[in-house]
MMTF fields as JSON, N, C-alpha, C and O atoms, coordinates in Angstrom:
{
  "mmtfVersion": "1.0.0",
  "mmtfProducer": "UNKNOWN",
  "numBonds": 467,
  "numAtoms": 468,
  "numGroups": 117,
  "numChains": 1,
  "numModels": 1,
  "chainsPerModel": [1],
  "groupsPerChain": [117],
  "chainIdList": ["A"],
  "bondAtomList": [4, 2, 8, 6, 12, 10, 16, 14, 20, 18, 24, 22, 28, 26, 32, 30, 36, 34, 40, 38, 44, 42, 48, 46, 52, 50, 56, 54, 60, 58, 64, 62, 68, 66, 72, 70, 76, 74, 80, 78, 84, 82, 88, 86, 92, 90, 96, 94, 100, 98, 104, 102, 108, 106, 112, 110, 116, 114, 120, 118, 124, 122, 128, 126, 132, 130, 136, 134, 140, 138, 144, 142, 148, 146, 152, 150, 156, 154, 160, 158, 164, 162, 168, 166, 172, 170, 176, 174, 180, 178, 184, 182, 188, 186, 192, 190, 196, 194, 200, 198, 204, 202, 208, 206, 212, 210, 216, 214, 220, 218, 224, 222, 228, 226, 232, 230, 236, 234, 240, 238, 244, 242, 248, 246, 252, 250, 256, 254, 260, 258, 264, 262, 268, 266, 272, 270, 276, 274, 280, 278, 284, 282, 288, 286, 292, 290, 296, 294, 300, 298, 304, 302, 308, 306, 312, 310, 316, 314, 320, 318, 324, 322, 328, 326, 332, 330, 336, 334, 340, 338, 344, 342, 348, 346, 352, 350, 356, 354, 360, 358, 364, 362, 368, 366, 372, 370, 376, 374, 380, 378, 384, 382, 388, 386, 392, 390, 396, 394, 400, 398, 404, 402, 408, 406, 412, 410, 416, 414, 420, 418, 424, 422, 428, 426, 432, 430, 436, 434, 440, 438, 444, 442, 448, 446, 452, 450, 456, 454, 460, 458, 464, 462],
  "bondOrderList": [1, 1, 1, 1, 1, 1, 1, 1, 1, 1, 1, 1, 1, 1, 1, 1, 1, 1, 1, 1, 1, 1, 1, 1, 1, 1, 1, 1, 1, 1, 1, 1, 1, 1, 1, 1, 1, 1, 1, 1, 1, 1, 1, 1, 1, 1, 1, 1, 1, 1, 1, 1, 1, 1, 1, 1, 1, 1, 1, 1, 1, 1, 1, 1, 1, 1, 1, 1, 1, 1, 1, 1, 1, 1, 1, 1, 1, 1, 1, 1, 1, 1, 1, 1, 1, 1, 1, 1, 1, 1, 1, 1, 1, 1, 1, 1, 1, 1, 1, 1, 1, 1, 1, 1, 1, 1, 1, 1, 1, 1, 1, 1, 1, 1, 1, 1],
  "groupList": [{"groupName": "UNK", "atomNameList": ["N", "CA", "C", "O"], "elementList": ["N", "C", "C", "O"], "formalChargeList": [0, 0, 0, 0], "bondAtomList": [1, 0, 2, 1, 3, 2], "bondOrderList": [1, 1, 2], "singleLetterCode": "X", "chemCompType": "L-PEPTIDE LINKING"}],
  "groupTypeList": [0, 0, 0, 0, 0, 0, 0, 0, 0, 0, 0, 0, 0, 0, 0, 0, 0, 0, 0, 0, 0, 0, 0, 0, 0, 0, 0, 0, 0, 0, 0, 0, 0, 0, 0, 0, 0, 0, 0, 0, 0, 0, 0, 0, 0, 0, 0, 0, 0, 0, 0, 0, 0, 0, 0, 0, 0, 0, 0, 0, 0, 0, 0, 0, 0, 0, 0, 0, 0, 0, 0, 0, 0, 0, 0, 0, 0, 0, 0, 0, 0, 0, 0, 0, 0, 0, 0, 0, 0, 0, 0, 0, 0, 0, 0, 0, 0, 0, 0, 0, 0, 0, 0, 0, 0, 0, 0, 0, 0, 0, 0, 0, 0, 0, 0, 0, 0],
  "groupIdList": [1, 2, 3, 4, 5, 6, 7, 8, 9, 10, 11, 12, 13, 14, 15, 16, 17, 18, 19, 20, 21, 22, 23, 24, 25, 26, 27, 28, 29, 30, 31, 32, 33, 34, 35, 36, 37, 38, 39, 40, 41, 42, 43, 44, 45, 46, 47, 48, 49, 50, 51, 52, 53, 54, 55, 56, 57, 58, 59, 60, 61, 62, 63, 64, 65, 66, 67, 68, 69, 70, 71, 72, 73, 74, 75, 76, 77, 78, 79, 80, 81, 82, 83, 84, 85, 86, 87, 88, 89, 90, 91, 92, 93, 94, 95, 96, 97, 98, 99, 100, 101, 102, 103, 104, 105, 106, 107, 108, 109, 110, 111, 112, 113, 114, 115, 116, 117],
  "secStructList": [7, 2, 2, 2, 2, 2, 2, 2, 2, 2, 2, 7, 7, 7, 7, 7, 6, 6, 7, 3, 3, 7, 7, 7, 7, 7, 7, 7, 1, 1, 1, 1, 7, 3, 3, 3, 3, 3, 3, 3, 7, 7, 6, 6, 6, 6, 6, 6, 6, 6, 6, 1, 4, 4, 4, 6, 6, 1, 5, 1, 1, 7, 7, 7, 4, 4, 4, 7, 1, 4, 4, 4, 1, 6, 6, 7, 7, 6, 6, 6, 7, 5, 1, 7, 7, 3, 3, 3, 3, 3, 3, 6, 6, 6, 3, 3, 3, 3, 3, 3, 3, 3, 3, 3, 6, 6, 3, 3, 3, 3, 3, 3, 3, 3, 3, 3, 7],
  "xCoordList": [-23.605, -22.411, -22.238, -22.106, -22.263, -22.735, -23.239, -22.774, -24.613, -25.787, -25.295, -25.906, -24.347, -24.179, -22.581, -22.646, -22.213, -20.679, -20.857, -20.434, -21.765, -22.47, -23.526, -23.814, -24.052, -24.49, -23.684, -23.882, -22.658, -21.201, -20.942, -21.035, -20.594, -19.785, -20.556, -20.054, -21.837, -22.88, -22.976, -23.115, -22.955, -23.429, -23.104, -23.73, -21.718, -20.926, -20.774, -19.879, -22.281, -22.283, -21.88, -21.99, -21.42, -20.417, -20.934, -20.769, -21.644, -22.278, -21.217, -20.185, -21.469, -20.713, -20.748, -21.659, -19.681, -19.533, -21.149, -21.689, -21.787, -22.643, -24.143, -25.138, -23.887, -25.255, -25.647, -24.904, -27.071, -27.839, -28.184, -28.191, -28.375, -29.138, -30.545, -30.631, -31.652, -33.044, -33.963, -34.965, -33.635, -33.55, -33.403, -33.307, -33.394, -32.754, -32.966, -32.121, -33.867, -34.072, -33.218, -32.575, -32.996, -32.35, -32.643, -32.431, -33.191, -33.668, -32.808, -32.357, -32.369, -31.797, -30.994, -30.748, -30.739, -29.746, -28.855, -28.682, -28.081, -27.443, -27.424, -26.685, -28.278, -29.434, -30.581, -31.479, -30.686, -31.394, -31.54, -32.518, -30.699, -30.823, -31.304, -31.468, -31.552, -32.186, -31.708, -31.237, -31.919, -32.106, -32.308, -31.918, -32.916, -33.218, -32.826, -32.404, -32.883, -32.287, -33.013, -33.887, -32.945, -33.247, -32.196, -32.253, -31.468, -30.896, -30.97, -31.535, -30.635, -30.973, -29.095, -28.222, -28.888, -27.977, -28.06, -29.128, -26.737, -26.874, -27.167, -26.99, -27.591, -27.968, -26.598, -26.779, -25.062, -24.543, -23.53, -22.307, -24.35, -23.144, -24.073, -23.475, -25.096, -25.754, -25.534, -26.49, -24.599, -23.327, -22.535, -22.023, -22.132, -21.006, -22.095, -22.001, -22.949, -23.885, -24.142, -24.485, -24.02, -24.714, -23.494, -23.537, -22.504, -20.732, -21.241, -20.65, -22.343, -21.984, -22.232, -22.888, -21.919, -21.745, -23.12, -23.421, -24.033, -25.407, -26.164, -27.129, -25.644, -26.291, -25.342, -25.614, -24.326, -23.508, -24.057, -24.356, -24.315, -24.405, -25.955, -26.577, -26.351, -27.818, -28.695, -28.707, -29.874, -30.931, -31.592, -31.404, -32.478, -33.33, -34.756, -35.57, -34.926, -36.236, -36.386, -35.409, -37.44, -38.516, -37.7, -37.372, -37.551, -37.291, -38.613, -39.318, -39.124, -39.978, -40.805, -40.304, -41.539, -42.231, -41.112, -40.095, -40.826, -40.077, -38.757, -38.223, -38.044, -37.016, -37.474, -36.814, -38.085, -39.174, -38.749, -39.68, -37.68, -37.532, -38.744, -39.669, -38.343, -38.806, -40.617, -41.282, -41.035, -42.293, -43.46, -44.475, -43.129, -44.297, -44.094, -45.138, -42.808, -42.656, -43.2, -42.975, -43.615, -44.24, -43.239, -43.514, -42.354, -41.058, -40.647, -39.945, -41.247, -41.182, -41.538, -42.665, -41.608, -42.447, -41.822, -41.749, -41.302, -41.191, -41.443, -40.614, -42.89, -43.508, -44.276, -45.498, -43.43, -43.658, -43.09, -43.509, -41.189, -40.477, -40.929, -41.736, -40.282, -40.063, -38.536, -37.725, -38.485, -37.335, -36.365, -35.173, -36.818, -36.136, -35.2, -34.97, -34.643, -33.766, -33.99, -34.036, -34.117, -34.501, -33.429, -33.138, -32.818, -31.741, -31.76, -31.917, -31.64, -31.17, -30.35, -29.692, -30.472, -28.637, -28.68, -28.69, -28.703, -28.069, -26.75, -25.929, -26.07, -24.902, -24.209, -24.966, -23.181, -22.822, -23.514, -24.112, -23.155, -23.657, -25.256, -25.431, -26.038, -27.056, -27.618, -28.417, -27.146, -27.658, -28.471, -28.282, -29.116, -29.851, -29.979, -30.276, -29.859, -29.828, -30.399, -30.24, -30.926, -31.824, -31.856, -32.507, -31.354, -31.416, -32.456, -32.737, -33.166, -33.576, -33.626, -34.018, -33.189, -33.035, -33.826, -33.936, -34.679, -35.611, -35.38, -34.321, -36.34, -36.565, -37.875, -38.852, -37.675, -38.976, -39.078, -37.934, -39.852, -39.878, -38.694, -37.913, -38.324, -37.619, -35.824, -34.915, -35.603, -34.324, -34.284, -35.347, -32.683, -32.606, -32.53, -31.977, -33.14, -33.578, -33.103, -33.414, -32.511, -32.018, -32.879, -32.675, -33.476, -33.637, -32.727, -32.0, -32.86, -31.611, -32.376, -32.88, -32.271, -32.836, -31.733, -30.893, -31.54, -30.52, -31.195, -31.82, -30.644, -31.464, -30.369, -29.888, -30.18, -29.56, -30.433, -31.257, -30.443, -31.262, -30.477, -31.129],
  "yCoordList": [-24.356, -25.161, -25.544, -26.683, -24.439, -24.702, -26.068, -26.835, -26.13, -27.313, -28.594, -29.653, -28.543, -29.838, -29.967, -31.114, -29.752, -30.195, -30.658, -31.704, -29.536, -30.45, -31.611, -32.296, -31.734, -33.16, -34.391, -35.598, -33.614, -34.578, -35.364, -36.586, -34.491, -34.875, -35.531, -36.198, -35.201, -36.414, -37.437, -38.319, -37.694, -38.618, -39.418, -40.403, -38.908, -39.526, -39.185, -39.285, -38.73, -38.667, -37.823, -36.792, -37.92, -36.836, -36.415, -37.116, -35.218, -34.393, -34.632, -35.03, -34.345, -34.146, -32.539, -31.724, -32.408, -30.713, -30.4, -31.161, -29.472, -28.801, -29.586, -29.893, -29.754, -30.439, -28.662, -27.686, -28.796, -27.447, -28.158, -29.384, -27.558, -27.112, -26.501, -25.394, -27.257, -26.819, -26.905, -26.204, -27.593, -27.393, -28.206, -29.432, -27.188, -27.886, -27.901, -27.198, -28.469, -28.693, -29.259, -30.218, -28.578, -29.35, -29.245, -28.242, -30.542, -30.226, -30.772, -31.862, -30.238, -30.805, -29.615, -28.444, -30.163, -29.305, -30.273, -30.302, -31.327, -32.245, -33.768, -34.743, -33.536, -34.531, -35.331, -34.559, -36.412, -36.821, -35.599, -34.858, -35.597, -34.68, -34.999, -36.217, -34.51, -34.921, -33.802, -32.715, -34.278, -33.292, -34.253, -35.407, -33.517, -33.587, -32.726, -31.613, -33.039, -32.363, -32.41, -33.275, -31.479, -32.02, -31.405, -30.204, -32.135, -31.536, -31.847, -32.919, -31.328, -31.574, -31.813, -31.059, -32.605, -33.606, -33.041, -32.503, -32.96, -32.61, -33.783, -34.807, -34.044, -35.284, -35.925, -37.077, -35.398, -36.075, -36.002, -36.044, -35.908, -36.803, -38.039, -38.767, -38.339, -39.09, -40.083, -40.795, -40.607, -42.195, -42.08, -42.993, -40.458, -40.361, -40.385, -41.271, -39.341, -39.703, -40.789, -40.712, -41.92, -43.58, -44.288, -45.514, -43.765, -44.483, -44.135, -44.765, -43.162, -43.488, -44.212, -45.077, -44.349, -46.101, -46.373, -47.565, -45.503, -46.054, -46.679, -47.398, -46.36, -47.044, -48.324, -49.006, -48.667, -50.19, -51.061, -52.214, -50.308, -51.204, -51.274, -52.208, -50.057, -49.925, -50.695, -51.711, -50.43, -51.737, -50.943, -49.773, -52.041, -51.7, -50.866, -50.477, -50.669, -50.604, -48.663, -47.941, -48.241, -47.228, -46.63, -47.412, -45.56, -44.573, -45.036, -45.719, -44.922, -45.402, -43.883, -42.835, -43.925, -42.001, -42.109, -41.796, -42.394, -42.109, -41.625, -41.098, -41.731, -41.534, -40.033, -39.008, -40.051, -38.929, -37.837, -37.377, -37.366, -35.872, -34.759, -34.13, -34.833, -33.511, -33.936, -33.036, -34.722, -35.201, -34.241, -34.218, -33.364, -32.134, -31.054, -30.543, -30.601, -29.923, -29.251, -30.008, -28.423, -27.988, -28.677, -29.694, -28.264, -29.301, -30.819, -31.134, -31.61, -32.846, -33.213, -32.74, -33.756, -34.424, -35.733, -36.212, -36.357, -37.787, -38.766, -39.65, -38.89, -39.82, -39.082, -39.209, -38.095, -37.724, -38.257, -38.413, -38.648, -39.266, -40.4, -41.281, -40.259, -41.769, -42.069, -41.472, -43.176, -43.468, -43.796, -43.787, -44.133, -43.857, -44.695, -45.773, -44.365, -45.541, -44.897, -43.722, -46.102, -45.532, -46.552, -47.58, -46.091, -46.764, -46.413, -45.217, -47.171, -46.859, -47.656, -48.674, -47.158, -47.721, -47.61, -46.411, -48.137, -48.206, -47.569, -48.468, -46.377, -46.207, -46.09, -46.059, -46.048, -46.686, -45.283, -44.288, -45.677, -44.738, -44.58, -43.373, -44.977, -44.962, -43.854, -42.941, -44.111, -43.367, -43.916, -45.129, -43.513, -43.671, -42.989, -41.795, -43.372, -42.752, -42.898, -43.975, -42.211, -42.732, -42.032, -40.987, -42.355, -41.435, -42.094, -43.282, -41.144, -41.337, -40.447, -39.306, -40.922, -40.66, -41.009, -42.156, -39.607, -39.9, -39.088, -38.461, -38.906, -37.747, -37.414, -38.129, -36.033, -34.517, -33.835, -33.685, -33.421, -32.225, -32.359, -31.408, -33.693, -34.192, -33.614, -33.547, -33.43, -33.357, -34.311, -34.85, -34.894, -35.588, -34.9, -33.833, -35.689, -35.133, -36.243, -37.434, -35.756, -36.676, -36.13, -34.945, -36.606, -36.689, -37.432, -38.357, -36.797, -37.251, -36.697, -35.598, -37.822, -38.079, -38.457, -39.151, -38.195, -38.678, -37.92, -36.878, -39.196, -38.822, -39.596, -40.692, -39.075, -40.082, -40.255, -39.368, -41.256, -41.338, -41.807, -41.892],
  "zCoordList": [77.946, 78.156, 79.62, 80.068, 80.259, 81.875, 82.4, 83.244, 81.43, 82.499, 81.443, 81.587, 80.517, 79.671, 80.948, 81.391, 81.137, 81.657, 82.782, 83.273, 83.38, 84.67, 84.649, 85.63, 83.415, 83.226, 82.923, 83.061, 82.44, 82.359, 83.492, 83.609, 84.34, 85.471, 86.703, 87.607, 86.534, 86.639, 86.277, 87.124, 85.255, 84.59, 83.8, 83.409, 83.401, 82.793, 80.92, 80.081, 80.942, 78.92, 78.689, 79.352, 77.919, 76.857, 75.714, 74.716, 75.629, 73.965, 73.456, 73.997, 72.138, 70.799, 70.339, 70.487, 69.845, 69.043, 68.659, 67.856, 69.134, 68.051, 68.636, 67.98, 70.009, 70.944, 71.233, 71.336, 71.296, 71.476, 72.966, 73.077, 73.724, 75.295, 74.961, 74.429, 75.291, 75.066, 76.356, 76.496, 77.042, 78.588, 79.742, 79.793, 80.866, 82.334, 83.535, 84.088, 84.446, 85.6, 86.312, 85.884, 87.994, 88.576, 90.22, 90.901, 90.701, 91.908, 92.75, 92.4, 93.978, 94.905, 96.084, 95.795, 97.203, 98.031, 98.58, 99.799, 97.573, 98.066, 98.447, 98.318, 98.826, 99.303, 98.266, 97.929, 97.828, 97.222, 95.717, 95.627, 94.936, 94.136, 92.855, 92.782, 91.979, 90.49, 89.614, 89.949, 88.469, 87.252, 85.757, 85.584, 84.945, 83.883, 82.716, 83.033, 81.277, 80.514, 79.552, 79.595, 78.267, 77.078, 75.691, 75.429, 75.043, 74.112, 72.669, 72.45, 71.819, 70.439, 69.894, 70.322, 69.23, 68.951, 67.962, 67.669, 66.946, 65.583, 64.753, 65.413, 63.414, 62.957, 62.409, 62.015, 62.265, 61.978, 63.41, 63.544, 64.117, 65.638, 66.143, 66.936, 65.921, 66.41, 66.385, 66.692, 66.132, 66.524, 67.225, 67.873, 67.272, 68.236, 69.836, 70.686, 69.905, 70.626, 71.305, 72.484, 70.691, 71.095, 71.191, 71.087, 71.357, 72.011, 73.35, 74.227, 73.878, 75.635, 76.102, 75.522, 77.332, 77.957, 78.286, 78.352, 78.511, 78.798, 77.76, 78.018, 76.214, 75.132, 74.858, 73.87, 75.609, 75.454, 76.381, 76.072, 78.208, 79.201, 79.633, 80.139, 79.292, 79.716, 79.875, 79.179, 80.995, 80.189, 78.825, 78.489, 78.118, 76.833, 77.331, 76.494, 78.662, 79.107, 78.947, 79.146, 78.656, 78.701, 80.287, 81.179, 80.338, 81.872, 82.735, 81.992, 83.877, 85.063, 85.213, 84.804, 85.57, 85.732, 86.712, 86.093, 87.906, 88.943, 88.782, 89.757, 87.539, 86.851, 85.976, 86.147, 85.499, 84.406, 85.353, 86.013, 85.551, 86.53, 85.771, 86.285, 84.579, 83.78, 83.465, 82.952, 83.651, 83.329, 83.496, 82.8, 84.638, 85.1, 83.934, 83.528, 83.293, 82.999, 81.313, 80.369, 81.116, 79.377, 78.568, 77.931, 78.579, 77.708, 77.242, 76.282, 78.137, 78.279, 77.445, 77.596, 76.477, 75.488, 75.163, 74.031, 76.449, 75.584, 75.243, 75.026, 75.08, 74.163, 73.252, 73.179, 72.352, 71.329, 70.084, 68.937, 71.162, 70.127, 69.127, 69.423, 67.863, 67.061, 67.446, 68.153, 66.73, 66.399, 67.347, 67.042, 68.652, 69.906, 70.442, 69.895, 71.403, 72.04, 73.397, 73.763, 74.042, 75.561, 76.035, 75.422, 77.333, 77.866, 79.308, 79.554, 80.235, 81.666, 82.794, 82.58, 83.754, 84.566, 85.983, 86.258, 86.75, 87.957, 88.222, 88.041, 88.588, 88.713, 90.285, 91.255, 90.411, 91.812, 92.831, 92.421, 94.289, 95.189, 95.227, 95.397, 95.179, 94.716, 93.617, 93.825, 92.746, 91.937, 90.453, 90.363, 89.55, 88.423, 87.196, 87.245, 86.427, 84.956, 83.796, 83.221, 83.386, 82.203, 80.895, 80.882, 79.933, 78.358, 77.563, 77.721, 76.502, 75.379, 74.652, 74.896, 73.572, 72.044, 71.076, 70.642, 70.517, 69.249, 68.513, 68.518, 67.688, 66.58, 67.051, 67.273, 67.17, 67.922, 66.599, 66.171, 65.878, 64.688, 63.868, 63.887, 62.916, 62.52, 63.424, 62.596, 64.178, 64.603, 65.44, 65.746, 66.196, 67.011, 68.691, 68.958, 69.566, 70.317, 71.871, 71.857, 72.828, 74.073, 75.503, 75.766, 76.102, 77.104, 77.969, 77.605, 79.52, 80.203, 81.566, 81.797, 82.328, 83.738, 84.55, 83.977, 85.655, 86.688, 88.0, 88.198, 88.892, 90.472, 91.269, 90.981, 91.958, 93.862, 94.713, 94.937, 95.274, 96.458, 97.95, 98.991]
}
């Protein structure tokens, strides 16, 4: 609950009741900071899920590796997904954001990138 609230307040998205935390990197000392996420969505919030503003305003485009915080990591698997929606954003202050949403081992599955520079 910890690393989802603080992805909140980052980032702006808002889980739904009954989002699992599967994991969380977070690099920074202030300064040019990052983090990445990965959570599993229950299958019947996954509309409520796609009300956040990055799936209304977003672009349609694939995350950038440069965005890919979690990309080094064993966990990463996201181009494993089907079914996906990839979305990303410019947000003010220099900052960047990037979600996608698939299906991993039939569950729904979010990746979540954010960096400042």
């Amino acid at each position: 609950d910890k690393e989802l609230n603080e992805v909140t307040q980052r980032t702006g998205i808002r889980f739904p009741v009954g989002t699992t935390g599967l994991a969380y990197l977070y690099l920074g000392s202030d300064i040019d900071d990052a983090l990445a996420l990965k959570v599993a969505i229950p299958e019947e919030k996954k509309l409520v899920f796609l009300e956040n503003e990055i799936f209304k305003t977003g672009s349609k485009t694939k995350p950038s590796l440069s965005l890919q915080i979690g990309r080094s990591e064993p966990w990463w698997k996201l181009d494993d997904l089907t079914e996906r929606v990839d979305r990303s954003k410019q947000l003010p202050k220099g900052r960047y954001l990037a979600c996608t949403l698939g299906r991993e081992n039939g569950r729904w599955i979010a990746y979540i990138s954010w960096i400042t520079t």
